[in-house]
N, C-alpha and C positions, 0 to 999 in steps of 0.2 A: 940187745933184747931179742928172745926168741920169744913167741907166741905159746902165752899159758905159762909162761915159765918165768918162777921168783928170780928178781936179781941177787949178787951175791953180799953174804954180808947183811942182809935184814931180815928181820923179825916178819912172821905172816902177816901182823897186823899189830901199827900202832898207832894209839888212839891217846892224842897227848888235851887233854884240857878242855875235852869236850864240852859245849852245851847246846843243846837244841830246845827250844820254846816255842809254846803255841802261843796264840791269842789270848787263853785264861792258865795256861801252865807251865812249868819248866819241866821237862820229860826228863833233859838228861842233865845234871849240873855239875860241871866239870869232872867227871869221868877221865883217868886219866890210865890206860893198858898195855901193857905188850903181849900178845902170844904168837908162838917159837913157831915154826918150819914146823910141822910132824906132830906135832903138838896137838889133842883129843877135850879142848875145851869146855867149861862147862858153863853157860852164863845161866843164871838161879837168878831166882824171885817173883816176888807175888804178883798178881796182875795189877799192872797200870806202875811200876815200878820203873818202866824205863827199856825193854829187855828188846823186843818189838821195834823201838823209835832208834837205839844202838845199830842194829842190822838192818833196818831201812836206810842208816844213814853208811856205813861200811860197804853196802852195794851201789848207793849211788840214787838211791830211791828219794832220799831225802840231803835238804841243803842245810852245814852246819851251821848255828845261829852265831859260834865261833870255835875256834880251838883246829887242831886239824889231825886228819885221818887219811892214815897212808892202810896200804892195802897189797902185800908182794913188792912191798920198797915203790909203789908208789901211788902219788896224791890222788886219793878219789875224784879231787875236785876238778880238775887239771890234767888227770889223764884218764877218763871214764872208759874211754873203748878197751884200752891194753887191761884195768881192772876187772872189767866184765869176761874179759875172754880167758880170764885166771878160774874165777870164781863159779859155784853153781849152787840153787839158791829151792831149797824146800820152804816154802813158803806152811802157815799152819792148817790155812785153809785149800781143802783141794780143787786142784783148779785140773780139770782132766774134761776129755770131749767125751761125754757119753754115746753118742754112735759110732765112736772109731774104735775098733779092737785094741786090746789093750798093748800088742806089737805097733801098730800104726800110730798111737797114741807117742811112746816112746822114739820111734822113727820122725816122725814131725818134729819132738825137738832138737834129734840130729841135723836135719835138713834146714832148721835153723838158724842153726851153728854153722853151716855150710860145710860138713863133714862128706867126703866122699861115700858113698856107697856103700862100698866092702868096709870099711871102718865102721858106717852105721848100724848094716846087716851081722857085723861081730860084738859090734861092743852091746849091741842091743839081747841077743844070741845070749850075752856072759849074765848081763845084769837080770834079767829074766829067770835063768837058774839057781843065782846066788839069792834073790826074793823070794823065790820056792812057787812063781807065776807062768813056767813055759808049759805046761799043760792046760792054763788058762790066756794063751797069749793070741787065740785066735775066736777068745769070745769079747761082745759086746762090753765097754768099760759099766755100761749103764746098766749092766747086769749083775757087774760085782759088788760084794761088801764092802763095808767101809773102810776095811780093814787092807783086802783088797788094791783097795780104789789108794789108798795112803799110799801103798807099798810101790802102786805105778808111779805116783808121784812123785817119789824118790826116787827112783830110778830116770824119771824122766829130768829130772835137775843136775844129774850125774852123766848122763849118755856121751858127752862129750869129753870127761876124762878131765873133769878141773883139777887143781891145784890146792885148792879150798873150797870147803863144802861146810855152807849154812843149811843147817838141820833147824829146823822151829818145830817143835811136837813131833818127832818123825814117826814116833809110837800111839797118838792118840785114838781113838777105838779102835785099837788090836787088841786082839786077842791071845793069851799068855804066848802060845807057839809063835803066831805073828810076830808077837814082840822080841821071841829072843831070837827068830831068823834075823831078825832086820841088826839085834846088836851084836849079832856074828858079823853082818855084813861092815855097821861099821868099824869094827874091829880088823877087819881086813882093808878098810880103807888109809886105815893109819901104820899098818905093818907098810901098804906100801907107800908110805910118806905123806899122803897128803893130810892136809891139815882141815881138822874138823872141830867148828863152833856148834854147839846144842845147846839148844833150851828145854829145858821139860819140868814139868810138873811131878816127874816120880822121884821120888830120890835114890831110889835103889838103883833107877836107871845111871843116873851120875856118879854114882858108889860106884857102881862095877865098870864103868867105861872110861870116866875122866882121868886124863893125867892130873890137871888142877882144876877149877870152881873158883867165878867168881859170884859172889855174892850182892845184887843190887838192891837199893828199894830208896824209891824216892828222889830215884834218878843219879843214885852216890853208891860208889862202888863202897859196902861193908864189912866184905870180907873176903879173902885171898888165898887161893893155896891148895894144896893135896888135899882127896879127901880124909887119908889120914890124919896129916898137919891139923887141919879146922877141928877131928874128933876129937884130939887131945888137948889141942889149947884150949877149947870148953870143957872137956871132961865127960866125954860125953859117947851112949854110943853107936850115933847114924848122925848122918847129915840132918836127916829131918828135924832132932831136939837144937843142933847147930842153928837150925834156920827158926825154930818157934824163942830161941833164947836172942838172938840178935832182931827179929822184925816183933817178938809178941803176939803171931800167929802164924795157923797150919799154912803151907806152902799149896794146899788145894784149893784155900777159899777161895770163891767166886768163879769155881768153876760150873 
């Protein structure tokens, strides 16, 4: 085992027969996935479907009610530390210090990570340029947009160079330019191999980024595949009539 680093011979991440239940619900019911090494993932669906309680349980956030979930070849449950130091994790809601500049902001989470210095001061340096934020990197976070304030926080979940990257909303209030810096950004993330899970509510964003889309609602995975594959087996032509023909509604409600 080296540090951050998949072993050989497995899948980024599988997730054989999942199910996780609350008190009055069953979030996930047997959920059963594989997605590949390098692979630009796409998990869809409407809110409260499941999408959220999947990636709280794949980081380690949450205990499976059964079924089991490996993570870079291995057990979440059973090996938490080596998963975590794989993984980096955009969470949908921002979580950023507003009196820390938005360099200092991103530097904390190296320091974290217990990254040396010169690796902080560079990888910080890179990721700063490619979000289109080093002109803004020595003002106040609690001053930026929201839009902004998102972009640090993706970058601050990335600082350390993972292996897999949880994206939940990594676009929501950007703004159009915002939004296609960031899916240039992730698009270089996958040229250089690592392996990214999204969630979002656009579909256009999943059209133009995903290798494949999985499809959930109601805690069961409904549909699978390219987004081409999915336009043709419905007949159809965008994800979004994909998703109103399999769930019976727009992929925005309740937002």
């Amino acid at each position: 085992y080296k540090r951050g680093v998949m072993t050989l011979n497995e899948s980024a991440i599988a997730i054989d027969n999942l199910i996780k239940g609350f008190e009055d619900v069953t979030a996930v019911n047997g959920l059963s996935l594989e997605i590949e090494k390098g692979e630009l993932f796409g998990l869809l669906g409407p809110n409260g479907a499941g999408k959220t309680t999947v990636i709280n349980v794949l980081c380690g956030l949450l205990e499976p009610t059964s079924g089991s979930v490996r993570v870079g070849g291995y057990d979440v449950q059973k090996e938490p530390k080596r998963v975590k130091e794989m993984i980096g994790v955009c969470v949908q809601e921002t979580a950023v210090y507003p009196y820390l500049t938005g360099r200092e902001n991103v530097e904390l989470f190296g320091n974290l990570h217990a990254m040396s210095k010169e690796k902080i001061r560079k990888n910080t340096d890179e990721l700063l340029e490619k979000v289109g934020l080093r002109d803004d990197a020595r003002r106040r976070v609690g001053k930026y947009s929201g839009g902004m304030k998102r972009r640090i926080n993706l970058i601050m979940a990335l600082v350390h160079d993972p292996e897999i990257a949880f994206l939940d909303e990594p676009t929501v209030a950007m703004d159009p330019q915002s939004r296609h810096a960031v899916w240039d950004f992730i698009r270089e993330l996958k040229k250089r191999g690592k392996t990214v899970i999204l969630t979002t509510h656009y579909m256009e964003e999943a059209e133009e980024l995903c290798d494949r889309v999985g499809i959930i609602d109601h805690g069961r995975l409904i549909a699978l595949g390219s987004p081409d594959q999915l336009k043709e087996k419905f007949g159809v032509k965008n994800l979004e009539e994909v998703f109103i023909q399999l769930t019976g509604r727009n992929i925005r409600e309740g937002l």
